[in-house]
MIBA-377235 format. One record per residue: residue in three letters; residue number from 1; chain; x, y, z of N, C-alpha, C in turn. Coordinates in steps of 0.05 Angstrom, whole numbers, plus 5000, padded with zeros to 4 digits. Example, Ala and Ser with C-alpha at 12.3 -4.5 7.8 and 13.67 -1.06 7.14 Angstrom:
// MIBA-377235
type, seq, mol, n.c1, n.c2, n.c3, ca.c1, ca.c2, ca.c3, c.c1, c.c2, c.c3
ALA, 1, A, 5264, 4886, 5156, 5246, 4910, 5156, 5264, 4934, 5156 .
SER, 2, A, 5257, 4955, 5142, 5273, 4979, 5143, 5258, 5001, 5157 .
//
This chain:
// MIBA-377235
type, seq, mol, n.c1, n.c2, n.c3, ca.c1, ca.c2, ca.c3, c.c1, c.c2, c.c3
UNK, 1, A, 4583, 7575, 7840, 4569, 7581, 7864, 4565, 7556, 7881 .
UNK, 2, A, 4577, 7558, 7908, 4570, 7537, 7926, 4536, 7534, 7933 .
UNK, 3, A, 4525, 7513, 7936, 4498, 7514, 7949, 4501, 7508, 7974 .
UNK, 4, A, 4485, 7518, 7991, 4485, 7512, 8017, 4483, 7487, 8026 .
UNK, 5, A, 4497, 7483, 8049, 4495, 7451, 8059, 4482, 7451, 8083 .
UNK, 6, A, 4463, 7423, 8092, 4454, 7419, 8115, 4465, 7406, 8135 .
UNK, 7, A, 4467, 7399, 8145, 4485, 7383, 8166, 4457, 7372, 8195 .
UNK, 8, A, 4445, 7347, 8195, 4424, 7344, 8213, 4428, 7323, 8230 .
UNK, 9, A, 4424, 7319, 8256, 4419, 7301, 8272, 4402, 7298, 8296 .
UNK, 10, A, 4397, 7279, 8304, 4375, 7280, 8322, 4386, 7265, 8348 .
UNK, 11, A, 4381, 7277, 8365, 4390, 7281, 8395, 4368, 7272, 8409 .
UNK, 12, A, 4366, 7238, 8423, 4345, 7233, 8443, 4326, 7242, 8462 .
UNK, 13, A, 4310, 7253, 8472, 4307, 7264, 8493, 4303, 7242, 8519 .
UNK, 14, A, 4302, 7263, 8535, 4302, 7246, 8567, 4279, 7222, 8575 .
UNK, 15, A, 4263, 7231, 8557, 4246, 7218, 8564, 4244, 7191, 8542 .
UNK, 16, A, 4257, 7190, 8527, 4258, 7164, 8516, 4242, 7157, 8484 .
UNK, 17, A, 4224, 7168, 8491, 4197, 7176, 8469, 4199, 7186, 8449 .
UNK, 18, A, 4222, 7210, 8448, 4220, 7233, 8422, 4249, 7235, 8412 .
UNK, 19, A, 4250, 7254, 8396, 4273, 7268, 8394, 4282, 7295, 8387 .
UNK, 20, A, 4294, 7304, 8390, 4305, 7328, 8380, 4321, 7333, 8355 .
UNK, 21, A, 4309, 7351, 8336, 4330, 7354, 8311, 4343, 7379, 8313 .
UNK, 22, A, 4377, 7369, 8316, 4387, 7392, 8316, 4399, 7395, 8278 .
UNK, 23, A, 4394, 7420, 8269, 4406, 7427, 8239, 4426, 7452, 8246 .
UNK, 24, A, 4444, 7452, 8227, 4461, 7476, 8212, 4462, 7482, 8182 .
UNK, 25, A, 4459, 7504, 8180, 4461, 7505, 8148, 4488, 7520, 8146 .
UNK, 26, A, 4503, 7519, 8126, 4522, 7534, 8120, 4517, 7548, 8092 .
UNK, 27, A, 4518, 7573, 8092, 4511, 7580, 8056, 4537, 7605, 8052 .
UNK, 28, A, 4555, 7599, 8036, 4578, 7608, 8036, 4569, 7635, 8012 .
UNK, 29, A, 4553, 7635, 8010, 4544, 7658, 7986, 4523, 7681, 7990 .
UNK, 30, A, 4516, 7668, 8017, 4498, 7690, 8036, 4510, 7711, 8039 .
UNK, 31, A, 4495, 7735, 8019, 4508, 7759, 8033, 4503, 7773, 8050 .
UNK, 32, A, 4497, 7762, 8075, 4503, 7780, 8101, 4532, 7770, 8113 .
UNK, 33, A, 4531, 7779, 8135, 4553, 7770, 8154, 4551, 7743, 8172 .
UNK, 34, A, 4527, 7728, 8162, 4520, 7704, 8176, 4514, 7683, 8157 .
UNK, 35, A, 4527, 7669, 8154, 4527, 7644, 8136, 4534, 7623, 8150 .
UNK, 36, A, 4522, 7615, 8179, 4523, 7595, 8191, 4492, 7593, 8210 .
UNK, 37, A, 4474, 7575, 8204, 4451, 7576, 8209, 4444, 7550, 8228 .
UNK, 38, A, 4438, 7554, 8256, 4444, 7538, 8279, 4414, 7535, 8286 .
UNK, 39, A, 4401, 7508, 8290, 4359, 7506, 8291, 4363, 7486, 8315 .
UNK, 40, A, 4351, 7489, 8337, 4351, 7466, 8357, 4317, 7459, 8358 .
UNK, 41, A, 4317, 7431, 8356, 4281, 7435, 8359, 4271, 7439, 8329 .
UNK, 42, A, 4243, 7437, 8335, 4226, 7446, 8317, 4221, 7471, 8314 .
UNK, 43, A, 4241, 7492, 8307, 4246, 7513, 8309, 4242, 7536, 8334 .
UNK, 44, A, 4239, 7524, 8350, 4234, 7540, 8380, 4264, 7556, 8388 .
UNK, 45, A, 4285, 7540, 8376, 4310, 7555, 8383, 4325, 7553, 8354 .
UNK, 46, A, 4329, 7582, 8350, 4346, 7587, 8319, 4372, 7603, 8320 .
UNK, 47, A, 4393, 7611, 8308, 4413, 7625, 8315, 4424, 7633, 8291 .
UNK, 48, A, 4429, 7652, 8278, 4452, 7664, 8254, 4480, 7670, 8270 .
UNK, 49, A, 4504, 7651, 8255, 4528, 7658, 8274, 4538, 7665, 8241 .
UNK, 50, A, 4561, 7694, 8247, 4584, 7686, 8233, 4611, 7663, 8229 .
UNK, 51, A, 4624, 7666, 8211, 4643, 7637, 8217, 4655, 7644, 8243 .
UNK, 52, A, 4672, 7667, 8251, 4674, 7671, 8278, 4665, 7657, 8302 .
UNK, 53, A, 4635, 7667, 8304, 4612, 7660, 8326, 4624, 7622, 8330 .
UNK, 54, A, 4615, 7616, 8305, 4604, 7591, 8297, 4634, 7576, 8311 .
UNK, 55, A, 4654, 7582, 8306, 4678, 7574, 8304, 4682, 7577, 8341 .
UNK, 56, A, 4676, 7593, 8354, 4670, 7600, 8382, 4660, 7585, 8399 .
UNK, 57, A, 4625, 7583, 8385, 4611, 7563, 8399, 4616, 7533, 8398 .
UNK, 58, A, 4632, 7523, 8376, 4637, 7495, 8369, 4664, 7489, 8400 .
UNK, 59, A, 4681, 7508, 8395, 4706, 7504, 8419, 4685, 7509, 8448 .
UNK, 60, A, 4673, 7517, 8457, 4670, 7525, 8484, 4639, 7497, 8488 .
UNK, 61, A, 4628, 7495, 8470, 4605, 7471, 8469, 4630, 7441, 8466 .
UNK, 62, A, 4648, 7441, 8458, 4663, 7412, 8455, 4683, 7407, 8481 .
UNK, 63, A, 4687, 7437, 8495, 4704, 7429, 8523, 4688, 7421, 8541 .
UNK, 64, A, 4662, 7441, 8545, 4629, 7434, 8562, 4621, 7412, 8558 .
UNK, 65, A, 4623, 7401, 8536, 4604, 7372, 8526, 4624, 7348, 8542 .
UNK, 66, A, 4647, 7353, 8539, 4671, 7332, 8543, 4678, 7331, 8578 .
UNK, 67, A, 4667, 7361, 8587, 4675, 7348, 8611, 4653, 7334, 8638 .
UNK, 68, A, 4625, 7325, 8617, 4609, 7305, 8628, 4609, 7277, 8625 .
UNK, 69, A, 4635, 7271, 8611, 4650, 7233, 8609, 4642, 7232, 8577 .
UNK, 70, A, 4645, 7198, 8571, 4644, 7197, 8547, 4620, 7208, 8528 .
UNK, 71, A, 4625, 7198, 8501, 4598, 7219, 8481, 4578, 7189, 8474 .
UNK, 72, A, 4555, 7197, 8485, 4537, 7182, 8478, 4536, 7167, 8448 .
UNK, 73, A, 4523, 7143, 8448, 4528, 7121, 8423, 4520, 7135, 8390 .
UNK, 74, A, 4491, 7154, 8408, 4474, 7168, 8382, 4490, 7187, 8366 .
UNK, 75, A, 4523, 7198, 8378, 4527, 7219, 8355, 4555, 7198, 8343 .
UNK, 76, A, 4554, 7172, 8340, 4575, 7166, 8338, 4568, 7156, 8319 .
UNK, 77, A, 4571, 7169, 8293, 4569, 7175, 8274, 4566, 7199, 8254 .
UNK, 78, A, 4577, 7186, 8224, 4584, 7201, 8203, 4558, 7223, 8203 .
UNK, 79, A, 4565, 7252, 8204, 4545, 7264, 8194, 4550, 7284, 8166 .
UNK, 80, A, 4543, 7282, 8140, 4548, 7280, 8118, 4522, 7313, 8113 .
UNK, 81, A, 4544, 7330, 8091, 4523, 7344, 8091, 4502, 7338, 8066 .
UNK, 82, A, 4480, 7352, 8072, 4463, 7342, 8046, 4456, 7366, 8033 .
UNK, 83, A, 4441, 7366, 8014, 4432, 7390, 7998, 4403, 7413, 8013 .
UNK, 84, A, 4387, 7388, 8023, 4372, 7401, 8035, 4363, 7374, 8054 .
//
């Protein structure tokens, strides 16, 4: 049995002060039809994608993201998943 993985990073906000944690979980053993688990925030914004969805939103968020110039210093880096 796979255990689910996290995948976390934290995204600056505008104002300089805080940040934002964005998470995904992946749990390949979930039996529904959603085993991709998308949290923006302190849970204010949450999302269940199938691999589909997930696979969707990653292409149409990486052409959007790319055509505002280069990728800021903060995601330029390894993000490794963890257990929890």
């Amino acid at each position: 049995m796979t255990a689910p993985a996290f995948y976390r990073l934290r995204a600056p906000n505008p104002d300089g002060t805080t940040s934002t944690a964005v998470s995904v979980r992946v749990d390949p053993q979930r039996p529904d039809p959603y085993p991709v688990y998308l949290a923006v925030g302190g849970g204010r914004r949450r999302m269940h994608l199938t691999p589909d969805e997930a696979w969707a939103l990653w292409r149409c968020l990486s052409e959007a993201v790319a055509s505002l110039g280069e990728p800021p210093e903060h995601i330029r880096t390894r993000v490794a998943p963890a257990r929890r």
